[in-house]
C-alpha positions as CSV (number, residue, x, y, z in Angstrom):
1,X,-63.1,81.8,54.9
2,X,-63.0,78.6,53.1
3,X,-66.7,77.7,54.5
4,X,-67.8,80.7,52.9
5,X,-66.5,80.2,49.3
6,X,-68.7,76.8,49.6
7,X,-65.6,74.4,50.2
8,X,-66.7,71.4,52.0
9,X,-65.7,68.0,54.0
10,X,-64.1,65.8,51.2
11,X,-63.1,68.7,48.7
12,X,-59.7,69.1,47.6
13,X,-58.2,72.5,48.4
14,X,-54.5,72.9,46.3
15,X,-52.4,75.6,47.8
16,X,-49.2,77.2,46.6
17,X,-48.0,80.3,48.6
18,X,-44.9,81.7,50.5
19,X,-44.5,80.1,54.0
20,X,-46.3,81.7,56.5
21,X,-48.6,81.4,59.2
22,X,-51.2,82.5,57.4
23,X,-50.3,79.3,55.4
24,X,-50.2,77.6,58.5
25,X,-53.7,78.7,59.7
26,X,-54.8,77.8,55.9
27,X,-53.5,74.4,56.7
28,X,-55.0,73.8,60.0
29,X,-58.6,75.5,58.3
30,X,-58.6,72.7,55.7
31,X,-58.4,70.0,58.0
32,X,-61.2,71.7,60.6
33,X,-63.7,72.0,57.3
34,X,-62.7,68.2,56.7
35,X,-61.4,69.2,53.2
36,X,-57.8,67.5,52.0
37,X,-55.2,69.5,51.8
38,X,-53.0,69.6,48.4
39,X,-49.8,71.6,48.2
40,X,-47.4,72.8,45.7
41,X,-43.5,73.2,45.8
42,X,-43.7,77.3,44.8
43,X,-41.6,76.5,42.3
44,X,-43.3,74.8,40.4
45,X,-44.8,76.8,37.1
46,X,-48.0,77.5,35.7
47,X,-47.7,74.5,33.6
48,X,-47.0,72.1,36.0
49,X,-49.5,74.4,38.5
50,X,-52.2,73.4,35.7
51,X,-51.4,69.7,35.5
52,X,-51.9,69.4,39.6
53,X,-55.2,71.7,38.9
54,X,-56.7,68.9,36.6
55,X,-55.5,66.0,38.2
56,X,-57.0,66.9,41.8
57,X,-60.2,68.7,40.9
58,X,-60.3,71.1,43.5
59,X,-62.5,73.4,45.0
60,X,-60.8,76.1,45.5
61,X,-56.9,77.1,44.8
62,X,-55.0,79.7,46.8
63,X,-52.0,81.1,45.1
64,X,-52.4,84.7,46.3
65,X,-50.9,85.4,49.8
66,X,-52.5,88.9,49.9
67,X,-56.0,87.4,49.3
68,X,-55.1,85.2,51.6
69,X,-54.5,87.6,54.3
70,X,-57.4,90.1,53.1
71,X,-59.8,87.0,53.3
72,X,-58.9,85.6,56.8
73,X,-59.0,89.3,58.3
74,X,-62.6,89.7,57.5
75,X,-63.8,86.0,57.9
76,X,-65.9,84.8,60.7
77,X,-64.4,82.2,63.3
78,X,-64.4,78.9,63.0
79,X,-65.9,77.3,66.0
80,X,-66.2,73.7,65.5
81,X,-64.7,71.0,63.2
82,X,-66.2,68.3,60.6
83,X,-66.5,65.1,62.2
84,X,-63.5,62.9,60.1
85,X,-63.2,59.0,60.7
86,X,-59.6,57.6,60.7
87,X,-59.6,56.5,56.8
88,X,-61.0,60.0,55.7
89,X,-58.8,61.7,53.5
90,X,-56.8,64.4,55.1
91,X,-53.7,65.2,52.6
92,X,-52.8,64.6,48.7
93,X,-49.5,65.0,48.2
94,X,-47.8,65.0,45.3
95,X,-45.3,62.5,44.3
96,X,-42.5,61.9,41.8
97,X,-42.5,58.1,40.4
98,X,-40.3,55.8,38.5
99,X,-42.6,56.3,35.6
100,X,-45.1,58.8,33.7
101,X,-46.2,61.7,36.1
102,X,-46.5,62.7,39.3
103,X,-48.8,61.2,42.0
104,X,-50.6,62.0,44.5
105,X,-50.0,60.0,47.4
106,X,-53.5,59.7,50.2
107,X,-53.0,60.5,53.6
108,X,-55.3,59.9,56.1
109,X,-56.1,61.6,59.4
110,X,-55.8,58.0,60.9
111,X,-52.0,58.6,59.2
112,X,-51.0,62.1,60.3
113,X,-52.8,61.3,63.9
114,X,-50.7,58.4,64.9
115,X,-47.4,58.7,62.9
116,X,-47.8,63.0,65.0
117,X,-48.2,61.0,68.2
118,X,-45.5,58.2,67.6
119,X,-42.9,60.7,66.7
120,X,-43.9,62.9,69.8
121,X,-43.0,60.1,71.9
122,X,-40.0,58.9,70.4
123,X,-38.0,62.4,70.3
124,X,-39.3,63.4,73.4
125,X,-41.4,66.8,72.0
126,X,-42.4,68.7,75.3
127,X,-43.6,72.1,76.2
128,X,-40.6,73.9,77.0
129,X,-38.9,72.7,73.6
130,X,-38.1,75.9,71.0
131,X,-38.1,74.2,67.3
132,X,-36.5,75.7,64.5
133,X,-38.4,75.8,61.6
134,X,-36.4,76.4,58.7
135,X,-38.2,73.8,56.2
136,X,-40.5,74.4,53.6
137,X,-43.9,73.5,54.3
138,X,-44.9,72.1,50.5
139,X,-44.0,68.6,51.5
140,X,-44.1,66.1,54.5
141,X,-41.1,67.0,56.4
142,X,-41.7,70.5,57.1
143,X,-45.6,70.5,57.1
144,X,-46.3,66.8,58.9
145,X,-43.4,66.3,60.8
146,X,-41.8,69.2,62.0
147,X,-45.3,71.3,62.6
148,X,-46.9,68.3,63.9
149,X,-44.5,67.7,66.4
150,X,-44.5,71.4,67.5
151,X,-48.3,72.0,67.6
152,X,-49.1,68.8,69.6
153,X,-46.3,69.5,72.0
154,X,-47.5,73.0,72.1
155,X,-44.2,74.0,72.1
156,X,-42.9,77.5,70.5
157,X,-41.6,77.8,67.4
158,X,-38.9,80.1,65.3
159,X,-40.8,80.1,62.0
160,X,-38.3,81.4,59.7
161,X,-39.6,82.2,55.8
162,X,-36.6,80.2,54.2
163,X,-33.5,78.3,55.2
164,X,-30.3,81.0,55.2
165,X,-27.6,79.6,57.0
166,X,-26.4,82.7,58.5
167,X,-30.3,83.7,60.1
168,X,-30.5,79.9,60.8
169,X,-27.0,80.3,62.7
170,X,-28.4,83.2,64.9
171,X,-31.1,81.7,65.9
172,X,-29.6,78.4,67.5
173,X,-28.7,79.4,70.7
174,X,-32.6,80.5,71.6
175,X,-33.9,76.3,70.0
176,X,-33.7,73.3,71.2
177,X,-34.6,71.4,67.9
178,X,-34.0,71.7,64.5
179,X,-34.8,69.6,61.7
180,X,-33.7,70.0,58.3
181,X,-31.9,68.0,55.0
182,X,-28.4,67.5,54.9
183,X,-27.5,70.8,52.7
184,X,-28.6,72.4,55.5
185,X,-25.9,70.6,57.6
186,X,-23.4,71.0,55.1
187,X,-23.8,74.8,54.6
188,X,-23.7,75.5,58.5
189,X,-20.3,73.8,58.9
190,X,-19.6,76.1,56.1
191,X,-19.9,78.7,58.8
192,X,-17.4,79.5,61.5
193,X,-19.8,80.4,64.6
194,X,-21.3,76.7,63.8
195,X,-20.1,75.1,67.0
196,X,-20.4,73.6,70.2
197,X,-21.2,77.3,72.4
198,X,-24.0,78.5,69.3
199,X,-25.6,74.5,70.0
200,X,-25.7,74.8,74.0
201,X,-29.5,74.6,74.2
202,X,-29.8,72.2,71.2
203,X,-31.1,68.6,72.2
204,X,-32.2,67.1,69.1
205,X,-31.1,68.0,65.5
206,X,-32.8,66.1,62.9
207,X,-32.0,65.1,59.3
208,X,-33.8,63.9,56.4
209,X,-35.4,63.5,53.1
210,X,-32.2,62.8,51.6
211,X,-29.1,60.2,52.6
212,X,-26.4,62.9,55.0
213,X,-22.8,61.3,54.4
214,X,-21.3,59.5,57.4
215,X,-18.3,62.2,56.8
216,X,-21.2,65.0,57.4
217,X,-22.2,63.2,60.2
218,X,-19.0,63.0,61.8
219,X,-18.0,66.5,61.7
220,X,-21.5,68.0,62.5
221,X,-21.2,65.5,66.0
222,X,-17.1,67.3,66.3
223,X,-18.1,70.4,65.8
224,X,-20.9,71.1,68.0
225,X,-21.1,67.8,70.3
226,X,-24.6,66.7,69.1
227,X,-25.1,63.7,67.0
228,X,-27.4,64.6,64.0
229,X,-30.2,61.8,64.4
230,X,-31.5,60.3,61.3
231,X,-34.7,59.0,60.2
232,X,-36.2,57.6,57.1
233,X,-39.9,58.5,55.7
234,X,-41.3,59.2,52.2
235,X,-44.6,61.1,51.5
236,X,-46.6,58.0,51.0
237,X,-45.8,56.7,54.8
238,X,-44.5,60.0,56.5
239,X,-42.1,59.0,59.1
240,X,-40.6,54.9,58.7
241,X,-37.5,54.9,60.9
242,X,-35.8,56.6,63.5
243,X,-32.3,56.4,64.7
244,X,-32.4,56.5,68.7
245,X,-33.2,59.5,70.8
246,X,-31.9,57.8,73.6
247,X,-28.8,55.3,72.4
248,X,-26.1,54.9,69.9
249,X,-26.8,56.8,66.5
250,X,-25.2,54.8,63.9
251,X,-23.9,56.9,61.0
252,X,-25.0,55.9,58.0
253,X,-28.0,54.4,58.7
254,X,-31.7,55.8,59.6
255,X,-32.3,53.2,62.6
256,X,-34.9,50.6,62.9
257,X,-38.7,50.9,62.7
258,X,-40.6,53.4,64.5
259,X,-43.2,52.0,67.1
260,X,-46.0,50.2,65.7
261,X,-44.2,50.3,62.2
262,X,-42.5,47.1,60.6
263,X,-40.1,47.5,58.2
264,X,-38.6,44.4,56.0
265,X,-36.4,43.6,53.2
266,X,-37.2,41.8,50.2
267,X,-35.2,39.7,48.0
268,X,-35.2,37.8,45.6
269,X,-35.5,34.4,47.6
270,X,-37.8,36.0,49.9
271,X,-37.4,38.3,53.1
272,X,-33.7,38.9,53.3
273,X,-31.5,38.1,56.1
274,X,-29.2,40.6,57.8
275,X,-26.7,42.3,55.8
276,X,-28.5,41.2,52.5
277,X,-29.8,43.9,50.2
278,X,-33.3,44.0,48.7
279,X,-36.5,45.7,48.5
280,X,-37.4,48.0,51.5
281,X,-41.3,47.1,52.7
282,X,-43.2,48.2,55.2
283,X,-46.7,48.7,56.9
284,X,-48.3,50.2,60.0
285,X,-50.9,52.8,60.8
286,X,-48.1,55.5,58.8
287,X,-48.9,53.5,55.0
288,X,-51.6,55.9,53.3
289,X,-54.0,54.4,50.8
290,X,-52.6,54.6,47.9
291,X,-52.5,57.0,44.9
292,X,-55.4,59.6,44.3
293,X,-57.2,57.8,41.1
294,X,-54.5,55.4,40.0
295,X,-55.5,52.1,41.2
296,X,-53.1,50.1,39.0
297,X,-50.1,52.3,40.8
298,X,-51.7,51.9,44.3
299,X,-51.8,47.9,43.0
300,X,-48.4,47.7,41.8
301,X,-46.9,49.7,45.3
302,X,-48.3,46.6,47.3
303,X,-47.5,43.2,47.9
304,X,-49.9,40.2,48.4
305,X,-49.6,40.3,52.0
306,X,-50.4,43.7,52.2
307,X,-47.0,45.3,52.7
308,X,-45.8,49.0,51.0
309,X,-42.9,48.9,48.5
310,X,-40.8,52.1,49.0
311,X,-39.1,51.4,45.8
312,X,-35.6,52.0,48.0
313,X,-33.0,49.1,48.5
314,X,-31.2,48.7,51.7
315,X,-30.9,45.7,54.0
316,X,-30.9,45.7,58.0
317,X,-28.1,44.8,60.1
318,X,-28.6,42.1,63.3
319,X,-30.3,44.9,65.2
320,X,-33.2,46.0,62.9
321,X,-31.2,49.5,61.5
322,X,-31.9,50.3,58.0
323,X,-28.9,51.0,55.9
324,X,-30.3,52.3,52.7
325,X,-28.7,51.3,49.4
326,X,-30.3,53.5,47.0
327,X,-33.1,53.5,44.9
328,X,-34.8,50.9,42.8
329,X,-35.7,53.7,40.0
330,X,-33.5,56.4,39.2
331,X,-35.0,59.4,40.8
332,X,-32.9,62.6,42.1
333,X,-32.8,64.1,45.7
334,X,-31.1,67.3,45.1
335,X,-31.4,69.3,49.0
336,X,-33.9,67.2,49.7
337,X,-36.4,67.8,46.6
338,X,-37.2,64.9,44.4
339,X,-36.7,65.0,40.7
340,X,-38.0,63.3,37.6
341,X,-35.5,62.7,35.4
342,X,-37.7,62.2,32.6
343,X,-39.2,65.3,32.4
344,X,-35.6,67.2,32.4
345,X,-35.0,64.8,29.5
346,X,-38.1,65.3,27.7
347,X,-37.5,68.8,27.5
348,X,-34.3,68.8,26.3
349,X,-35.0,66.6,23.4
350,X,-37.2,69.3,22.4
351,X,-34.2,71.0,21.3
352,X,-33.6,71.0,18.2
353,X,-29.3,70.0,18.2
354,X,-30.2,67.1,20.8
355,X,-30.3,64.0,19.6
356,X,-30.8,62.5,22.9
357,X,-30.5,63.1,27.1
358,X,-29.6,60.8,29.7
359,X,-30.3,63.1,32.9
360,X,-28.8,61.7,36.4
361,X,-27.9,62.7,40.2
362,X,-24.3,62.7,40.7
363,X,-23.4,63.1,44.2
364,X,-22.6,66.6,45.5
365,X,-20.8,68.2,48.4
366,X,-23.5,70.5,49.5
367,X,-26.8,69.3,47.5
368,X,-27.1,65.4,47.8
369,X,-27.4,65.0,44.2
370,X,-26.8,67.4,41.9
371,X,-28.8,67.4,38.4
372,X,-26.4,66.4,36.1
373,X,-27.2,65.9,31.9
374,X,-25.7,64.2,29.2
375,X,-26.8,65.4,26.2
376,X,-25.5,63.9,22.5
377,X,-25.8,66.5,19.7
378,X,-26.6,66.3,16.0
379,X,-23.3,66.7,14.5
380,X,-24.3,69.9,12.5
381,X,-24.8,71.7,16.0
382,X,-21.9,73.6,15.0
383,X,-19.8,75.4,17.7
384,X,-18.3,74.7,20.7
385,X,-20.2,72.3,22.7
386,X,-19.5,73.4,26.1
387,X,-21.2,76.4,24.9
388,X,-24.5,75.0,23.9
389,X,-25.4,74.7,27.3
390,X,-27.0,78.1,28.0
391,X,-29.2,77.3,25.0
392,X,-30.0,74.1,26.1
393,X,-31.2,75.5,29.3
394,X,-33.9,78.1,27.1
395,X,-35.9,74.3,26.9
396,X,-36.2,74.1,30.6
397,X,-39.0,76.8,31.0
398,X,-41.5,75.2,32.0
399,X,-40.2,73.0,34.7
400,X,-39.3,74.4,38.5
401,X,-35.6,76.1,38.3
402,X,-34.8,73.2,41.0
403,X,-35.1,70.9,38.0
404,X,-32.7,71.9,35.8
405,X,-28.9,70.5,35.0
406,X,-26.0,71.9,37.5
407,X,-24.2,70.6,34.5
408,X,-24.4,69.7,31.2
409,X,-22.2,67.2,29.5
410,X,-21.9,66.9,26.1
411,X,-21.2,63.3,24.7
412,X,-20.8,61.6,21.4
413,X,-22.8,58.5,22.2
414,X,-24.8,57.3,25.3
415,X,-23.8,53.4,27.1
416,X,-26.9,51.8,26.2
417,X,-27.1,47.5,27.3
418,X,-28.1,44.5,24.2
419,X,-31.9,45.6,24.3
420,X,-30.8,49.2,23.6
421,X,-31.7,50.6,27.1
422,X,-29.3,53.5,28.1
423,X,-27.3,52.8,31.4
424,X,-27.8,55.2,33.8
425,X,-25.9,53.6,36.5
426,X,-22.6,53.3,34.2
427,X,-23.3,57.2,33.6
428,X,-23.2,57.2,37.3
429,X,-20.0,55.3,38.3
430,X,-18.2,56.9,35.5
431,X,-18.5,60.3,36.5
432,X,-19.1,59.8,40.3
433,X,-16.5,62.7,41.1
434,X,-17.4,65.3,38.9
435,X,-18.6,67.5,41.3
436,X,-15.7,67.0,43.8
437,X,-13.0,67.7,41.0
């Protein structure tokens, strides 16, 4: 189908539609053709839908499911594949930064092929496993890692359109895997029937993309008598770390490097020792690249020995486990989905009674990090201010609903240091409860 609309090996193909498998078989038809694959959180609006547009330069987007589906139907088999070399481009995925916008971070088939087969290996995919898919398929976790694992096991799958923690409940007792983020966690033990009978065929349930409490951890492994296993990735190296499949799972941290995969910390006097915080590095066959056309970020993201800077702080214990720290920038993981703060802030200067935005993740029972604002206005506003917040939230239009503020604070003055810069991480520490009041 793609073939016959003149898409090519090397051309990039963005996608944003509803999970499916027709997305899946989309997926799979992009890599055959030797195209890259690019998609898009469906969230995301036709704004931000047009930046992606003119920064990748595809040949074709697919944002019409029925087309989709009308266009497979009728197309001719695929019988062969493009012959792709380890460094061809396979993926561009698109990245939040500490700075400016997005990016799109290069993955390689050489990168999907042996982080697929490493992971394989160290969770013990076989055959007779049943995966729960309950993940979106718009970033790594779902698409690279959960897929991946399941298609080169060749092991079935219960491909379900969304996570709902009551159809994710019924389905347990037929898997024997799930992955997911740590909402998902959170919202099952919100549910009664979430327990050691509805788990009996589980084996392995995975958690990611955002830190899961050690309290989480604890009373998922009570509850149902499996240990969630942790791991550590990021779309620009897919899967990092693993906790154990066989050994102690250490709550609170995302275990050491996966096979073939160093992992270090940096500080300031040089690779840390154990216990001491820094930097997070690593390399191995996982590291893409770089980013698509920004060779002064690809630059900047590498050391001179060739080693990846996650941009996450953490430090290893004496056994090699990563216990991560938090991040070197100041960007949100709310259920798992990465958020610029600048853009939220951006916006809501627009407004006309903001004077100014400070926009951070405050930590959050069920999402992670909830998207929290603090917004000074001019004193003419008028009105109460608590009310000015569904006005405030008219400015947010044009960014994914994901993005917006859980809350908004309104504040006479912002904590700024002596060079005027505002303190995010005193906005943090001072209202660290706010969502557990």
């Amino acid at each position: 189908w793609l073939g016959s609309q003149g898409v090519a090996a090397g051309d990039r193909v963005v996608v944003q539609i509803p999970k499916s498998s027709d997305a899946v078989a989309l997926y799979l038809g992009v890599l055959r053709l030797g195209a890259v694959y690019v998609p898009l959180n469906t969230a995301y609006t036709e704004a931000e839908v047009d930046w992606f547009v003119s920064d990748a330069e595809p040949a074709a987007v697919v944002r019409d499911a029925a087309a989709l589906a009308a266009g497979l139907e009728r197309a001719k088999p695929l019988t062969g594949f493009a012959d792709r070399r380890d460094d061809d481009l396979a993926a561009l995925v698109y990245t939040s930064g500490t700075t400016g916008r997005p990016k799109g971070a290069m993955l390689t088939h050489g990168n999907l092929a042996s982080n697929s087969l490493t992971l394989n290996e160290a969770w013990a995919f076989e055959p007779g496993d049943v995966l729960l898919h309950a993940l979106p398929i718009f970033h790594v976790h779902g698409l690279m890692v959960a897929l991946h694992t399941a298609m080169l096991s060749a092991c079935e799958m219960i491909f379900l359109e969304r996570f709902d923690a009551a159809e994710v409940l019924a389905c347990l007792p037929e898997a024997t895997v799930m992955m997911g983020v740590p909402t998902y966690y959170s919202r099952l033990m919100a549910l009664d029937g979430f327990d050691a009978a509805t788990c009996g065929r589980i084996r392995l349930l995975v958690s990611g993309s955002a830190p899961m409490t050690a309290e989480l951890h604890r009373a998922v492994a009570e509850r149902t008598g499996c240990e969630v296993l942790e791991r550590y990735g990021m779309s620009e190296a897919l899967m990092i770390t693993s906790n154990p499949y066989h050994g102690p799972r250490v709550a609170g941290t995302v275990g050491p490097g996966l096979p073939g995969i160093e992992v270090r910390v940096w500080g300031d006097d040089g690779c840390a020792p154990p216990g001491q915080a820094g930097m997070v590095q690593v390399r191995g066959p996982n590291v893409g690249p770089g980013y698509w056309r920004r060779p002064d970020a690809t630059a900047e993201s590498r050391t001179a020995d060739g080693w990846f800077i996650t941009g996450d702080i953490g430090r290893l214990d004496d056994q090699g486990r990563l216990r991560l720290e938090g991040r070197a920038g100041d960007m949100i993981i709310s259920a798992g989905l990465n958020i610029y703060p600048v853009e939220v802030e951006q916006a809501l200067d627009g407004h006309p009674a903001v004077v100014e935005s400070a926009v951070v993740g405050l930590e959050h029972p069920d999402l992670g990090e909830a998207v929290t604002a603090f917004v000074v206005l001019e004193p003419d506003a008028g009105g109460d201010p608590d009310e000015q917040a569904p006005d405030l939230a008219g400015t947010l239009d044009d960014l994914a609903r994901f993005k917006h503020p859980k809350l908004y604070v309104i504040v006479d003055e912002l904590p700024r240091n002596a060079m005027g810069k505002v303190l995010k991480a005193e906005l943090r520490a001072l209202h660290a409860d706010l969502f557990s009041k």
